[in-house]
mmCIF entry with sequence, helices, sheets and N, C-alpha, C, O atoms, coordinates in Angstrom:
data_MODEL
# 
_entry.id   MODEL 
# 
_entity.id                         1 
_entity.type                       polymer 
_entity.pdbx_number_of_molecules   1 
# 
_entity_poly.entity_id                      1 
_entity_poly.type                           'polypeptide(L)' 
_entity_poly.nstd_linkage                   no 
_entity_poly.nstd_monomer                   no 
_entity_poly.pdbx_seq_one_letter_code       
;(UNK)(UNK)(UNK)(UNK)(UNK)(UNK)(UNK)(UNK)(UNK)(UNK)(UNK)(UNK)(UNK)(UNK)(UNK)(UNK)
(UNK)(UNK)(UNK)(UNK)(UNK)(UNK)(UNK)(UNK)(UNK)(UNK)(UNK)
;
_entity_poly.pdbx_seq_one_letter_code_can   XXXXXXXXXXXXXXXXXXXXXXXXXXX 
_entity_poly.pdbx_strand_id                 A 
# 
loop_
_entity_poly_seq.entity_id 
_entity_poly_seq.num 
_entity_poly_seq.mon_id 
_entity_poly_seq.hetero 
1 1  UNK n 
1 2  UNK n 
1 3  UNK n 
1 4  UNK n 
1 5  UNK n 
1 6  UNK n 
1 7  UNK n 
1 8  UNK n 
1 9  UNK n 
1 10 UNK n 
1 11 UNK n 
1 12 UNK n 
1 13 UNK n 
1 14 UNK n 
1 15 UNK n 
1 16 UNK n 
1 17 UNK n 
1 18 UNK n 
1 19 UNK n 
1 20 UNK n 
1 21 UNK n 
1 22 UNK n 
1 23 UNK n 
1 24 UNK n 
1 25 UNK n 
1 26 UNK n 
1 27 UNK n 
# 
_struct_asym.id          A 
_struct_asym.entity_id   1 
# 
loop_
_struct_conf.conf_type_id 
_struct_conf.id 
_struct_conf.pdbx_PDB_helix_id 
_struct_conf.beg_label_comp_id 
_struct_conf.beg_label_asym_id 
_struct_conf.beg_label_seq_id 
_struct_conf.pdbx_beg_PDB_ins_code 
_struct_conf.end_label_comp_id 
_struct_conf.end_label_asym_id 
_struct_conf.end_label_seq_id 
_struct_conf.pdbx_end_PDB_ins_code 
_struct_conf.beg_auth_comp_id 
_struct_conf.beg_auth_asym_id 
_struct_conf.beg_auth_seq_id 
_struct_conf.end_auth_comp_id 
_struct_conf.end_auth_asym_id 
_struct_conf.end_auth_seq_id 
_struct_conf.pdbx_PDB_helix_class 
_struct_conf.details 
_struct_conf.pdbx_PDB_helix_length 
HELX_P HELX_P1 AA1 UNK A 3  ? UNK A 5  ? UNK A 3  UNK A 5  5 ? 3  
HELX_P HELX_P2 AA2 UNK A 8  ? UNK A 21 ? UNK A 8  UNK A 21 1 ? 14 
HELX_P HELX_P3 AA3 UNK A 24 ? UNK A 26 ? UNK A 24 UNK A 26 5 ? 3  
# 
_struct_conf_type.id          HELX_P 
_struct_conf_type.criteria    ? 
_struct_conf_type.reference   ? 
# 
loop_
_atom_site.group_PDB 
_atom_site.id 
_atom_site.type_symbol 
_atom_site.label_atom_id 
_atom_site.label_alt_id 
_atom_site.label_comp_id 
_atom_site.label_asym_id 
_atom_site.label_entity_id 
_atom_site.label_seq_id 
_atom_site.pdbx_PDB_ins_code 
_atom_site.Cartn_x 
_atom_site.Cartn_y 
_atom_site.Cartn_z 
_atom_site.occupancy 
_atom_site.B_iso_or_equiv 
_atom_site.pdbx_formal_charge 
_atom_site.auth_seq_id 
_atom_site.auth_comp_id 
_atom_site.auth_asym_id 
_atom_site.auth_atom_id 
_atom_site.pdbx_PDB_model_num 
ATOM 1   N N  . UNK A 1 1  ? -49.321 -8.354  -6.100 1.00 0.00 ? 1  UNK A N  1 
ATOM 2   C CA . UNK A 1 1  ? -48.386 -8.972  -5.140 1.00 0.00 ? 1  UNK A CA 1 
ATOM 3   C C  . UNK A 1 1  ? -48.348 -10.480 -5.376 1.00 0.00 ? 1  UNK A C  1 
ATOM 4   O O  . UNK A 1 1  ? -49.450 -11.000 -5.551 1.00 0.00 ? 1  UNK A O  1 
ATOM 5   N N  . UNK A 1 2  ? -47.364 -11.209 -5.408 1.00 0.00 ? 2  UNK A N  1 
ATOM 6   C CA . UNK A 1 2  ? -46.840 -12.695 -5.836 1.00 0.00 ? 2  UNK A CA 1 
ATOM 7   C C  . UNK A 1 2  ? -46.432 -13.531 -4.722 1.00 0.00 ? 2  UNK A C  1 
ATOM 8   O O  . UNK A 1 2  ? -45.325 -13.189 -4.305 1.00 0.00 ? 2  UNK A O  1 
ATOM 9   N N  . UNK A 1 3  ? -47.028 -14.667 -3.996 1.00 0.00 ? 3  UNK A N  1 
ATOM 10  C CA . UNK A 1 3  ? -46.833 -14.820 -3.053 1.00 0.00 ? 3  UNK A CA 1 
ATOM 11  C C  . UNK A 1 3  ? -44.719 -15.666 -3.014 1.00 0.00 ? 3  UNK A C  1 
ATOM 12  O O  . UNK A 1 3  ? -43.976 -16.028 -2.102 1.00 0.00 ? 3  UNK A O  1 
ATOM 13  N N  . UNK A 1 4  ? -44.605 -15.611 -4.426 1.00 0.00 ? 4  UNK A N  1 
ATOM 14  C CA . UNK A 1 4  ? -43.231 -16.062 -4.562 1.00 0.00 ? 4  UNK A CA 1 
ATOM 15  C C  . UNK A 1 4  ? -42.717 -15.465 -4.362 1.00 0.00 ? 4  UNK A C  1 
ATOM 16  O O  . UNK A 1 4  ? -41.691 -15.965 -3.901 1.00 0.00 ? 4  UNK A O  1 
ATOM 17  N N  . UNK A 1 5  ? -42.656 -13.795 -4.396 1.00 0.00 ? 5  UNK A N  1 
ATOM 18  C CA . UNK A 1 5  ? -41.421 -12.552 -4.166 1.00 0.00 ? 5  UNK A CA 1 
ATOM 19  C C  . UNK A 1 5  ? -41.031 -12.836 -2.527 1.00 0.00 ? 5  UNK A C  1 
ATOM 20  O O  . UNK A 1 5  ? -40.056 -12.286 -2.014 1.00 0.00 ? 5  UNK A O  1 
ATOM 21  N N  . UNK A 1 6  ? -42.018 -13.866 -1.692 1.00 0.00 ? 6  UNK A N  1 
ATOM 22  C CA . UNK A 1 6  ? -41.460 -13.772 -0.496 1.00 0.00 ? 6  UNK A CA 1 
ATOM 23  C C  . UNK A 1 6  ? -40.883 -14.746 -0.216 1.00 0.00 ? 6  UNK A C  1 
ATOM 24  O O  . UNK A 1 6  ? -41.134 -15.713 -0.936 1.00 0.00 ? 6  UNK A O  1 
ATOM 25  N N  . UNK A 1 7  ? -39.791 -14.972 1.011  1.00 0.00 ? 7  UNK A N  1 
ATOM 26  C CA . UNK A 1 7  ? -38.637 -15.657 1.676  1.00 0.00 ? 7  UNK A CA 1 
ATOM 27  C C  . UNK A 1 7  ? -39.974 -16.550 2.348  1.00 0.00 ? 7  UNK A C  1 
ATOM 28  O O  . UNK A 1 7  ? -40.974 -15.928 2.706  1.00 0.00 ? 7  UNK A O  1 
ATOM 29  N N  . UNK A 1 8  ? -39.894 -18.179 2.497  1.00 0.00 ? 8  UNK A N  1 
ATOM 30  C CA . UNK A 1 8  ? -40.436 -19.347 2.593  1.00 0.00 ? 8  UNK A CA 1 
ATOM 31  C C  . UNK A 1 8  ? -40.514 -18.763 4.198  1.00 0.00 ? 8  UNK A C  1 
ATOM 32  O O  . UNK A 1 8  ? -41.548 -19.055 4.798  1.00 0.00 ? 8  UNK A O  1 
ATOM 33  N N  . UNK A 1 9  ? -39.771 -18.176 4.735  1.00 0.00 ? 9  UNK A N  1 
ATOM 34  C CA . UNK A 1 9  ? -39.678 -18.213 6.435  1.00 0.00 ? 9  UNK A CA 1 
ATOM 35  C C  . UNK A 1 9  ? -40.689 -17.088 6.753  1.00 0.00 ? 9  UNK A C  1 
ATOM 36  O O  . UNK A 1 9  ? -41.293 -17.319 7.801  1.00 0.00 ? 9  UNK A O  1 
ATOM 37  N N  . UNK A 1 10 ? -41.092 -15.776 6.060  1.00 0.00 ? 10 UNK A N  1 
ATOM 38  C CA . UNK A 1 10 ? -41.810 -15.303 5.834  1.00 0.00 ? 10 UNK A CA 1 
ATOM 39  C C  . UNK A 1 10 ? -43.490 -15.391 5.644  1.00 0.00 ? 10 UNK A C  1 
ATOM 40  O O  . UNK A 1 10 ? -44.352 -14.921 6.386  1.00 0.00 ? 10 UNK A O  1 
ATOM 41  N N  . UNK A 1 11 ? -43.644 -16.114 4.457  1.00 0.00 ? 11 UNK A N  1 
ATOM 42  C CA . UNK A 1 11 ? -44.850 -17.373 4.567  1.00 0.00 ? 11 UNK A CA 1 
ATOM 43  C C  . UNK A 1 11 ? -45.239 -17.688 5.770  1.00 0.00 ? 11 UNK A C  1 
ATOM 44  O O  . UNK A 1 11 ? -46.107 -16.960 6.250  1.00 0.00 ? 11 UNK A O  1 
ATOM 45  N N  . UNK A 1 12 ? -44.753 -18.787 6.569  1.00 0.00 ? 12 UNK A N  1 
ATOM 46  C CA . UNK A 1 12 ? -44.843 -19.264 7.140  1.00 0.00 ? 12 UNK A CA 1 
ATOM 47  C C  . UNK A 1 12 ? -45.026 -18.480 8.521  1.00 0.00 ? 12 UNK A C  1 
ATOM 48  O O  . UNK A 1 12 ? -45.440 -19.212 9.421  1.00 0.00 ? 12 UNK A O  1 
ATOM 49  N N  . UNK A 1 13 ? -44.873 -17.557 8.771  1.00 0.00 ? 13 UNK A N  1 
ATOM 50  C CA . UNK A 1 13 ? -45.020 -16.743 9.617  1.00 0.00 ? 13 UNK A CA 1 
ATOM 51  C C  . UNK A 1 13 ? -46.580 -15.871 9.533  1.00 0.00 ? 13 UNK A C  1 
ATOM 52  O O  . UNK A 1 13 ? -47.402 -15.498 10.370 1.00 0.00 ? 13 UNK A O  1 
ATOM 53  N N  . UNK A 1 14 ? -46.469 -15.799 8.181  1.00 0.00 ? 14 UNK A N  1 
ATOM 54  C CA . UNK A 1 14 ? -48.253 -15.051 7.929  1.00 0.00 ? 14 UNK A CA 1 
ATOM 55  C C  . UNK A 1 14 ? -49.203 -16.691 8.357  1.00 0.00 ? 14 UNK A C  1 
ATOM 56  O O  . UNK A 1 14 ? -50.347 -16.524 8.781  1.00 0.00 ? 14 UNK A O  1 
ATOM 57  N N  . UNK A 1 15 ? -48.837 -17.743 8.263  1.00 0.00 ? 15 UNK A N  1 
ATOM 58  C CA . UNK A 1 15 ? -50.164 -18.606 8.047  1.00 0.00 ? 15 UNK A CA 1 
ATOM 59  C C  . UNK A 1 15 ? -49.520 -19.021 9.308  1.00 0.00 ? 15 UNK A C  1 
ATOM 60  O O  . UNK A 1 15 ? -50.046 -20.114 9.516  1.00 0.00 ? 15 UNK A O  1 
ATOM 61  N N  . UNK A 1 16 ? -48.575 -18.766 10.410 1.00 0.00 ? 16 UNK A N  1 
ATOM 62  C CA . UNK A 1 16 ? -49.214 -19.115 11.834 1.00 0.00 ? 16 UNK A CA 1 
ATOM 63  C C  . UNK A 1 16 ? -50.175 -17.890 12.139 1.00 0.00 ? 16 UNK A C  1 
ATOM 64  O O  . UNK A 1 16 ? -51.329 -18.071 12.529 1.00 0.00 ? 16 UNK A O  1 
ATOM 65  N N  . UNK A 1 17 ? -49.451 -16.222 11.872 1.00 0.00 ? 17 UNK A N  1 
ATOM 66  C CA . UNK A 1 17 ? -50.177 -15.216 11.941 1.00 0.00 ? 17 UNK A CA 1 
ATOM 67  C C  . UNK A 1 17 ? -52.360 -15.619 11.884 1.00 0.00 ? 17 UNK A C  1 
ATOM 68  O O  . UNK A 1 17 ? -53.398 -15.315 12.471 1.00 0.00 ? 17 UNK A O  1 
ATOM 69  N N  . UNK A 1 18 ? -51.808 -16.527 10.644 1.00 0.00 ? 18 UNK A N  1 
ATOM 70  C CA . UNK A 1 18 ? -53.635 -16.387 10.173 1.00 0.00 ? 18 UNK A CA 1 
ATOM 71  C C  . UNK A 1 18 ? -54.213 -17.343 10.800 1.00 0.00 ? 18 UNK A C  1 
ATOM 72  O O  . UNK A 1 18 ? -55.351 -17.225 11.253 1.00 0.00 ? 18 UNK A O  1 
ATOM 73  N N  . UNK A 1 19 ? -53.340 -18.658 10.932 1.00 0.00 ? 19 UNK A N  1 
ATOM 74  C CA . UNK A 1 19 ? -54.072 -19.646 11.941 1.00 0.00 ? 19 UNK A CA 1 
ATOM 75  C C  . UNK A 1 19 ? -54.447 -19.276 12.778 1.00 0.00 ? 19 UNK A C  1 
ATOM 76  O O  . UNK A 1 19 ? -55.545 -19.734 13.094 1.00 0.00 ? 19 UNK A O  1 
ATOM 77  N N  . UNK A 1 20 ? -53.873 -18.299 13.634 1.00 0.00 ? 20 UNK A N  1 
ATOM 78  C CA . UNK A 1 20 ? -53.875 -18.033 15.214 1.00 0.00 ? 20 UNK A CA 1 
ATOM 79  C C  . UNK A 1 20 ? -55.222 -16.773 15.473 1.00 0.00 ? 20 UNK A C  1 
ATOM 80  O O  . UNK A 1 20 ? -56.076 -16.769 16.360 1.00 0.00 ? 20 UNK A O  1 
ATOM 81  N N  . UNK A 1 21 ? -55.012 -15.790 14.364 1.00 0.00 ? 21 UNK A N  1 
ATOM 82  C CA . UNK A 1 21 ? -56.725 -14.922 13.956 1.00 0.00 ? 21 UNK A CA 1 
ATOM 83  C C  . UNK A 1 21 ? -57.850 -15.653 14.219 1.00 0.00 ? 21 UNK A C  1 
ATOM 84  O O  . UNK A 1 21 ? -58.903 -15.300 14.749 1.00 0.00 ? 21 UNK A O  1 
ATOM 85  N N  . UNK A 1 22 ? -57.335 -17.239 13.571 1.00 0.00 ? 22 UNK A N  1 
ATOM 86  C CA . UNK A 1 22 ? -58.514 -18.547 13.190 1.00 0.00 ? 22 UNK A CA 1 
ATOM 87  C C  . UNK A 1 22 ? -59.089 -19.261 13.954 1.00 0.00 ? 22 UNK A C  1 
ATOM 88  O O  . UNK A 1 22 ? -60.007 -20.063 13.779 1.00 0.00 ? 22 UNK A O  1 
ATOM 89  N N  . UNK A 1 23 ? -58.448 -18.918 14.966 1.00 0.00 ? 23 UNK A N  1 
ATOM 90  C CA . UNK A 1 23 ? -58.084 -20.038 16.199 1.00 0.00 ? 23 UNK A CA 1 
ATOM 91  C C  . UNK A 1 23 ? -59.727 -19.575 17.206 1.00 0.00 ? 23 UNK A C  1 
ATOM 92  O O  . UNK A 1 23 ? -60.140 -18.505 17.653 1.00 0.00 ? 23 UNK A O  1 
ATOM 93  N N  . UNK A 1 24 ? -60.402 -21.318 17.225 1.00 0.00 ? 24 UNK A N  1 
ATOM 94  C CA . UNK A 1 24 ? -61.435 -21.076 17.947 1.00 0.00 ? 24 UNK A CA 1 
ATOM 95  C C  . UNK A 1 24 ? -61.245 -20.465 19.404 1.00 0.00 ? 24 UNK A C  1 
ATOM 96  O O  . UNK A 1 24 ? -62.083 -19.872 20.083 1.00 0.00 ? 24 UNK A O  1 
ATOM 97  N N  . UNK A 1 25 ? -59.877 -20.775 19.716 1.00 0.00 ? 25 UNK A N  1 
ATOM 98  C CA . UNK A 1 25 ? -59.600 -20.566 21.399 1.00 0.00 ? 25 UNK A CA 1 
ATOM 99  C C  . UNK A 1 25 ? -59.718 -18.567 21.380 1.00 0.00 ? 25 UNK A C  1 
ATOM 100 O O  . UNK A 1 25 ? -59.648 -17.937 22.435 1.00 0.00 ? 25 UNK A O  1 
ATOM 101 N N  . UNK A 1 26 ? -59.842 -18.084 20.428 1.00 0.00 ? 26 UNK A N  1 
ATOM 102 C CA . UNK A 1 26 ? -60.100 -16.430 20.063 1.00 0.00 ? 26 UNK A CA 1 
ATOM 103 C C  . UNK A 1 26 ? -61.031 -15.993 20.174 1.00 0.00 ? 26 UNK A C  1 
ATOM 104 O O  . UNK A 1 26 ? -61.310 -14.810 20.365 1.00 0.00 ? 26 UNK A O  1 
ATOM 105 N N  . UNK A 1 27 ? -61.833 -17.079 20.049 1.00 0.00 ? 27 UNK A N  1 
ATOM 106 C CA . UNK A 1 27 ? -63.580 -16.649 19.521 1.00 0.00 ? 27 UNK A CA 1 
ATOM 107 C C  . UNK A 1 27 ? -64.101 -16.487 20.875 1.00 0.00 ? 27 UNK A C  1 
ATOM 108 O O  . UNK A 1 27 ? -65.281 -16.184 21.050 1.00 0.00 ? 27 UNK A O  1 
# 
């Protein structure tokens, strides 16, 4: 999997997705 085959708006949606996994306020 190529992280280029995906649409930039896409992206950006997984790394709020992953920030928010990340997010001390979770813990």
């Amino acid at each position: 999997m190529n992280i280029d085959d995906f649409p930039s708006h896409i992206i950006e949606e997984i790394k709020n997705t992953w920030e928010s996994w990340n997010s001390p306020r979770l813990l």
